[in-house]
C-alpha positions as CSV (number, residue, x, y, z in Angstrom):
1,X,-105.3,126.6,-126.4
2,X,-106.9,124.1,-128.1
3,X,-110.6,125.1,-128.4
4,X,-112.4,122.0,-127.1
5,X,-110.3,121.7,-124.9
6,X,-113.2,122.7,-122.4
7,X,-115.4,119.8,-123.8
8,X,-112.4,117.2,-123.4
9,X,-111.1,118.3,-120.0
10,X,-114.5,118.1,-118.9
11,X,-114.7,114.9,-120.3
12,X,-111.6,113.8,-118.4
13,X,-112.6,115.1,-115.5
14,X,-109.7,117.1,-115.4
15,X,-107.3,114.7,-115.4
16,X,-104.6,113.1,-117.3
17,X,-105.9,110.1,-119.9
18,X,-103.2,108.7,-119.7
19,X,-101.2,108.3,-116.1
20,X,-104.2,109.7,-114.6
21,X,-102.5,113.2,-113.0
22,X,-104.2,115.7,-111.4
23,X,-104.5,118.9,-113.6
24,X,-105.6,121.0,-110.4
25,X,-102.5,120.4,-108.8
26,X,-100.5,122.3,-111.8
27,X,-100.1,126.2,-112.6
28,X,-101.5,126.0,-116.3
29,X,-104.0,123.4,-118.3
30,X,-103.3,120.3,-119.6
31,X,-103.1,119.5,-123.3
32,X,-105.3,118.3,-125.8
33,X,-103.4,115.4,-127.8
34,X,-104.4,113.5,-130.7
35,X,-104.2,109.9,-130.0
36,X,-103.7,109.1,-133.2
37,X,-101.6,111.9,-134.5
38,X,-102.5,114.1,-137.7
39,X,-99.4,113.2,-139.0
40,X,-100.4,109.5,-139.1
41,X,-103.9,110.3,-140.4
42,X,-105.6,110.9,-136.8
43,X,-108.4,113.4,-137.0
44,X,-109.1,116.3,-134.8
45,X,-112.6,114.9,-134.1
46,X,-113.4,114.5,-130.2
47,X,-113.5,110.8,-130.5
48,X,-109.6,111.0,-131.1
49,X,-108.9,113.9,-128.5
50,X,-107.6,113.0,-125.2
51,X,-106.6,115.2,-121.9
52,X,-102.6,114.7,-121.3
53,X,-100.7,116.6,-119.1
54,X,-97.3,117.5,-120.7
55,X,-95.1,114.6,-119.4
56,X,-97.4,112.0,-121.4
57,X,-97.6,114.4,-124.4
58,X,-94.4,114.8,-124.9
59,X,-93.0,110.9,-124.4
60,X,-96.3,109.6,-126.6
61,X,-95.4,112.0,-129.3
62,X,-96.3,110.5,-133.1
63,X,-96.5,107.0,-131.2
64,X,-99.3,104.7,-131.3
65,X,-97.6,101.7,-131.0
66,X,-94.6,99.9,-128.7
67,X,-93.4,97.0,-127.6
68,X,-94.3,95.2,-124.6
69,X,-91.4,94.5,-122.4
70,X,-92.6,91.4,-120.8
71,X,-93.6,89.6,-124.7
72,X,-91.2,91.4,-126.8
73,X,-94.6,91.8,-128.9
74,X,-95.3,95.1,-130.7
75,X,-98.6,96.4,-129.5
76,X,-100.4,99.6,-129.6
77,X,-100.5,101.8,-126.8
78,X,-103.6,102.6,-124.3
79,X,-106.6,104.4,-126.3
80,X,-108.6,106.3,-123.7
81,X,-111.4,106.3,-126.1
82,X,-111.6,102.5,-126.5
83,X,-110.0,101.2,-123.7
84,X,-111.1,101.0,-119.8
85,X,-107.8,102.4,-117.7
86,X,-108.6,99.9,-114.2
87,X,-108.3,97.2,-117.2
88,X,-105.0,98.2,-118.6
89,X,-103.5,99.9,-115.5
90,X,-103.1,99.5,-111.3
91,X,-101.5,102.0,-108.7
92,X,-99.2,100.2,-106.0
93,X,-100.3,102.3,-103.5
94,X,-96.9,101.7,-101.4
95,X,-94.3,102.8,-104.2
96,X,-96.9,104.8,-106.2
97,X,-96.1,103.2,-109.8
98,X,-98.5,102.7,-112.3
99,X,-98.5,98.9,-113.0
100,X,-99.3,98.2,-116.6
101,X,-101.8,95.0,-116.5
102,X,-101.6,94.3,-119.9
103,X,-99.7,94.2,-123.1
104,X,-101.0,97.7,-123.8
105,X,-100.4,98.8,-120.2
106,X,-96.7,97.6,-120.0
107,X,-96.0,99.1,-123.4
108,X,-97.9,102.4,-122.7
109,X,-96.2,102.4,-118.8
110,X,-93.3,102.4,-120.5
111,X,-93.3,104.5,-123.8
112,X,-94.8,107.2,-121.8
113,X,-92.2,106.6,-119.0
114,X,-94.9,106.9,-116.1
115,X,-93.0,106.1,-113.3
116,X,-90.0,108.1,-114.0
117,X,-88.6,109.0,-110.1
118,X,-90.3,112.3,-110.8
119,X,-93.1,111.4,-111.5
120,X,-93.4,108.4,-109.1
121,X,-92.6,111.9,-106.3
122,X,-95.3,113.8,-107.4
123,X,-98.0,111.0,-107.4
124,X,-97.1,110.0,-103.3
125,X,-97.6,113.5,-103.0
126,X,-100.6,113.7,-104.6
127,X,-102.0,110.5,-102.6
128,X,-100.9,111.9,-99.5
129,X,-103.1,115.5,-100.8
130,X,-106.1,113.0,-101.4
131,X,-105.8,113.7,-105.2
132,X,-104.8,110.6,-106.4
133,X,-106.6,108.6,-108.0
């Protein structure tokens, strides 16, 4: 385990940077990723940690860029350091998809595949268990 991860989960409030899922509702923590990755010259100092729970890890990856799919624009992906989520992002509260608001949004909605059908059954569930948002 990462050892601030303590510092950033707290920091997160113990949820997901990214699509916002609850870490209580899972059997082990969440990850600390580097929003910009070593590999592209991302440091591991706090201000470029973030809380992620595997799902977003994993489709994030090395990627800090995408491309929207509304302006065929390449853009760079939701920074939960410098950007404000309720700017970038919106929960139909019906169908329980995250609604990218922005170019950033859309392209991080969908390089991080947020509202895969799994992940779209787990979030009513967590609405209905008061845990979402």
């Amino acid at each position: 385990m990462n050892p601030q991860y303590g510092l950033i989960a707290s920091r997160a409030k113990h949820r997901c940077e990214y699509c916002h899922a609850p870490e209580v509702i899972f059997n082990f923590p969440f990850e600390v990723e580097h929003i910009i990755p070593l590999a592209l010259n991302g440091s591991s100092h706090g201000s470029n940690l973030a809380l992620s729970c595997r799902s977003c890890n994993l489709y994030k990856s090395y990627h800090i860029n995408g491309v929207d799919p509304e302006t065929q624009h390449k853009v760079r992906l939701f920074n939960p350091r410098d950007d404000e989520w309720s700017e970038h992002f919106m929960v139909n509260t019906k169908t329980a998809e995250i609604i990218g608001l922005t170019e950033n949004g859309r392209t991080t909605v969908l390089q991080l595949k947020m509202n895969k059908p799994s992940q779209l059954a787990a979030r009513k569930q967590w609405m209905l268990l008061e845990l979402f948002p």
